[in-house]
C-alpha positions as CSV (number, residue, x, y, z in Angstrom):
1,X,52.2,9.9,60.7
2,X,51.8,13.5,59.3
3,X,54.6,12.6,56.5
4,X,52.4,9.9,54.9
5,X,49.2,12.4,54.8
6,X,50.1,13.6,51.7
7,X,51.5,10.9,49.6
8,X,48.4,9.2,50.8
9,X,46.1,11.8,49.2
10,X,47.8,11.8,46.1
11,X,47.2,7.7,45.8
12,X,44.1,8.4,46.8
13,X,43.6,11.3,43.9
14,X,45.1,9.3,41.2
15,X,42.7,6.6,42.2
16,X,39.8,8.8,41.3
17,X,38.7,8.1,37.4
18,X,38.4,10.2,35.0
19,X,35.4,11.4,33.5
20,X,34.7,8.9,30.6
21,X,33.6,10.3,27.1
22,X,31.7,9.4,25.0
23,X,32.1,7.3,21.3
24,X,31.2,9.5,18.8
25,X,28.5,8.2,16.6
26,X,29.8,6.0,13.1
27,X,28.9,8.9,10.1
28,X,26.9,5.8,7.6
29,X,26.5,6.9,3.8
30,X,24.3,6.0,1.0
31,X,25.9,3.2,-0.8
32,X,27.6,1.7,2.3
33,X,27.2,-1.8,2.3
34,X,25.8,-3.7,5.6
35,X,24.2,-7.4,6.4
36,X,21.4,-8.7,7.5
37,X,20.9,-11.5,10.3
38,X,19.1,-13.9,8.6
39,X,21.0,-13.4,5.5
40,X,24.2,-14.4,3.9
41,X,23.3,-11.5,1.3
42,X,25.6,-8.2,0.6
43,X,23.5,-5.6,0.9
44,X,23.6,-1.6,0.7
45,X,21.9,1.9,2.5
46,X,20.1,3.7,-0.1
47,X,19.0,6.9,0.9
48,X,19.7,8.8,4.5
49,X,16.4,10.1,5.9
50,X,15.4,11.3,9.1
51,X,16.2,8.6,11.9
52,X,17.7,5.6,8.9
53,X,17.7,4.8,5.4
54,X,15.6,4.0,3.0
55,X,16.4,0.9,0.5
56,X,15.1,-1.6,-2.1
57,X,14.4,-4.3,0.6
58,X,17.2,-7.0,1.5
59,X,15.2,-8.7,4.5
60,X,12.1,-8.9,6.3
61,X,10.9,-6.5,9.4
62,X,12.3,-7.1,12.6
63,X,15.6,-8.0,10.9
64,X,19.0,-6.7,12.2
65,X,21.6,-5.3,9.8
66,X,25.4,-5.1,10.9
67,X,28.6,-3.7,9.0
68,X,30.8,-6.3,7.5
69,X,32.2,-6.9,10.7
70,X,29.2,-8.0,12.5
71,X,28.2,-4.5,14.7
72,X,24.5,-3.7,14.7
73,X,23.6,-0.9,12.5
74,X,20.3,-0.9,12.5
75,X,17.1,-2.5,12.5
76,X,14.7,-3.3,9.6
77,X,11.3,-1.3,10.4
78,X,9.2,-1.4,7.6
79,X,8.9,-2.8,4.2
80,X,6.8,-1.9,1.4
81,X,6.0,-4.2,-1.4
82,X,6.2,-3.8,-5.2
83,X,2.5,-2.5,-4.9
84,X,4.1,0.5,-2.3
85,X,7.1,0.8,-4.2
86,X,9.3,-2.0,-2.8
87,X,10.9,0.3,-0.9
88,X,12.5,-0.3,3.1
89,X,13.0,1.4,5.9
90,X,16.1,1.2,8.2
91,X,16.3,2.6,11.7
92,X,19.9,3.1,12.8
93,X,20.8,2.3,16.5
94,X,21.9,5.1,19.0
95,X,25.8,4.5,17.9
96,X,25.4,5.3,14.0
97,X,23.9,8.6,12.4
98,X,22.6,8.3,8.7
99,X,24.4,11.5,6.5
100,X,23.0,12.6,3.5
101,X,26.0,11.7,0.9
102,X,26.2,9.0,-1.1
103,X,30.2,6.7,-1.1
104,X,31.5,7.1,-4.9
105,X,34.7,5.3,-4.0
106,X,36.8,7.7,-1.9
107,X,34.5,10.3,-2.9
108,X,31.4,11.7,-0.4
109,X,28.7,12.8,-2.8
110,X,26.0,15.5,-1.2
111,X,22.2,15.1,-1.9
112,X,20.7,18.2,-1.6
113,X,16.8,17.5,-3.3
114,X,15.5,14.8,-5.3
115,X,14.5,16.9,-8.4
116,X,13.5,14.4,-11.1
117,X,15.9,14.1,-13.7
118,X,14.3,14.9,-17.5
119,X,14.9,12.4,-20.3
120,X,18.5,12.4,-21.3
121,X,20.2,13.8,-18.3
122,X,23.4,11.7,-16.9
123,X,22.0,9.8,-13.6
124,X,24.5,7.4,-11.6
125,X,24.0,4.1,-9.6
126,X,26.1,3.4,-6.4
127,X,26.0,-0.3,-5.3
128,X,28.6,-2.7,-4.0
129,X,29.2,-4.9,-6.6
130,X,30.2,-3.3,-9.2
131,X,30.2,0.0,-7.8
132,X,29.7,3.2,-9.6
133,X,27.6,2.9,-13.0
134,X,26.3,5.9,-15.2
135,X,24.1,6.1,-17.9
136,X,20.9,8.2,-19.2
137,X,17.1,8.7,-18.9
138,X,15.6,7.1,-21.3
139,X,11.9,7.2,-20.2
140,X,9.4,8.3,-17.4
141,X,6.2,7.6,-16.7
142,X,6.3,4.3,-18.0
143,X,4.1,0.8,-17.0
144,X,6.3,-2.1,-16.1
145,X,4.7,-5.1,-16.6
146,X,6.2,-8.0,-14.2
147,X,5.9,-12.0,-15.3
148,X,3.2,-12.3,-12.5
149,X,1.0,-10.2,-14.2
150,X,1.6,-7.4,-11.3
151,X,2.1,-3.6,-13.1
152,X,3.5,-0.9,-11.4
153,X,3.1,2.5,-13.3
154,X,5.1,6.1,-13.3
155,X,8.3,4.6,-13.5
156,X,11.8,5.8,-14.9
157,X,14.0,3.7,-17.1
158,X,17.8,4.6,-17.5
159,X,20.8,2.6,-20.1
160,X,22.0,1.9,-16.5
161,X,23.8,-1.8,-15.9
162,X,23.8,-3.6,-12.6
163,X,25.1,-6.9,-11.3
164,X,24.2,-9.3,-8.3
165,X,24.0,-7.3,-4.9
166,X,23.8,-3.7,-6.7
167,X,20.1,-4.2,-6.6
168,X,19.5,-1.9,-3.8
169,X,22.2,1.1,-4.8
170,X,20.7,4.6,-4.8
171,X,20.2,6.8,-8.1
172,X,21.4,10.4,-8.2
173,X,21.7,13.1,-10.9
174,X,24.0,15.3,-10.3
175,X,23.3,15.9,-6.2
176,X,19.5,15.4,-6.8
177,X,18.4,11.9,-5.4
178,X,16.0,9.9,-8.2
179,X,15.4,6.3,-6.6
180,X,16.0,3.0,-5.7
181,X,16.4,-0.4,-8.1
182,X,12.7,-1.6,-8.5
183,X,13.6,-4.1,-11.5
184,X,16.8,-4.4,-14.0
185,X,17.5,-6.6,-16.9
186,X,20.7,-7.4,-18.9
187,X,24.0,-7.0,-17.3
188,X,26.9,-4.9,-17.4
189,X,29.1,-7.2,-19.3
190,X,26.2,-7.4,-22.5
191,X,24.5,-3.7,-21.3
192,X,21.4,-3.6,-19.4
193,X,18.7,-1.1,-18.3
194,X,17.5,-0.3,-14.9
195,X,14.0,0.7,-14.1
196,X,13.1,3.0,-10.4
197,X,10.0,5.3,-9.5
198,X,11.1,9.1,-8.1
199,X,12.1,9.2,-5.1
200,X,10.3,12.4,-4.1
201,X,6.5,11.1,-4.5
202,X,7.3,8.0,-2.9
203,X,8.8,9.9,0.4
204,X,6.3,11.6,0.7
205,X,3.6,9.0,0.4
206,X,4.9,6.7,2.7
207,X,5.9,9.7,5.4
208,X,10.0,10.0,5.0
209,X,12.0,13.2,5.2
210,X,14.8,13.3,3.2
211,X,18.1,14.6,4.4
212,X,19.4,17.2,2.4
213,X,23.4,18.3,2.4
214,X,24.0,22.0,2.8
């Protein structure tokens, strides 16, 4: 009896699991693309902040977004109309952590501020359509003036083209964050223009913190 003592206690200790570890959180990156539930529509993160994103809005509040193959990234929390801004909010679930770079392709860009570009500095757009566009300030502090007789004022306008589903791509210059697609006209096949508001006021209206790259 005494010989099967201690093959016995070696069954028994390999029987014993091992401690399981933890999935590290998914890094998600300004320009990224995602879903949303009730949506067929490609969309995009904009802008990490503290706890999510902020975006040009691609669904309504309560909403679920998922990566493009179908895990939940997040959930819709707020949205702010073109009176606000039309700006979103996106809280990301436990399992994915918002970083404060922007996808260029391969590349990681940092955001480290979001110091308003002046009138003819180089500013880029990241969406996923057409990807990476660039162009120049051509205005600030302007009026738009929508079909619906709705006007939204302090706006920049940039020789910036965009295409279906690049609506929602952040703006940078340089690492400096400038905003998010409020309204575009043209394409980039004849030109077109692409009009935001500064990121910075708006954040701090509506109560965001920026994350800022070291």
């Amino acid at each position: 009896m005494r010989r099967l003592a201690v093959p016995l206690a070696i069954l028994l200790l390999l029987a014993i699991p091992g401690t399981a570890r933890a999935a590290a959180p998914v890094e998600l990156y300004g320009g990224d693309p995602y879903h949303v539930s009730t949506q067929g529509v490609r969309c995009a993160f904009g802008l990490a902040v503290a706890g999510g994103f902020v975006a040009a809005p691609c669904g309504q509040v309560g909403a679920a977004t998922y990566t493009v193959d179908g895990v939940q990234t997040g959930t819709i929390v707020s949205v702010a109309s073109r009176y606000e801004g039309n700006i979103a909010y996106i809280r990301t679930t436990s399992g994915f952590v918002p970083r404060p770079y922007v996808r260029s392709g391969t590349a990681l860009l940092p955001v480290r501020g979001a110091t308003e570009a002046a009138i003819g500095a180089r500013v880029c757009r990241y969406g996923t359509s057409t990807g990476t566009r660039c162009g120049f300030v051509t205005g600030r502090n302007l009026t738009l003036n929508f079909a619906d007789g709705f006007r939204i004022t302090g706006v920049t306008r940039a020789s910036v083209c965009n295409e279906a589903g690049d609506r929602i791509g952040p703006f940078l210059a340089g690492d400096q964050a400038q905003g998010l697609l409020l309204a575009t006209s043209g394409n980039c096949t004849a030109g077109g223009v692409s009009y935001y508001l500064p990121i910075g006021p708006q954040l701090t209206r509506l109560g965001f913190t920026l994350l800022t790259a070291p």
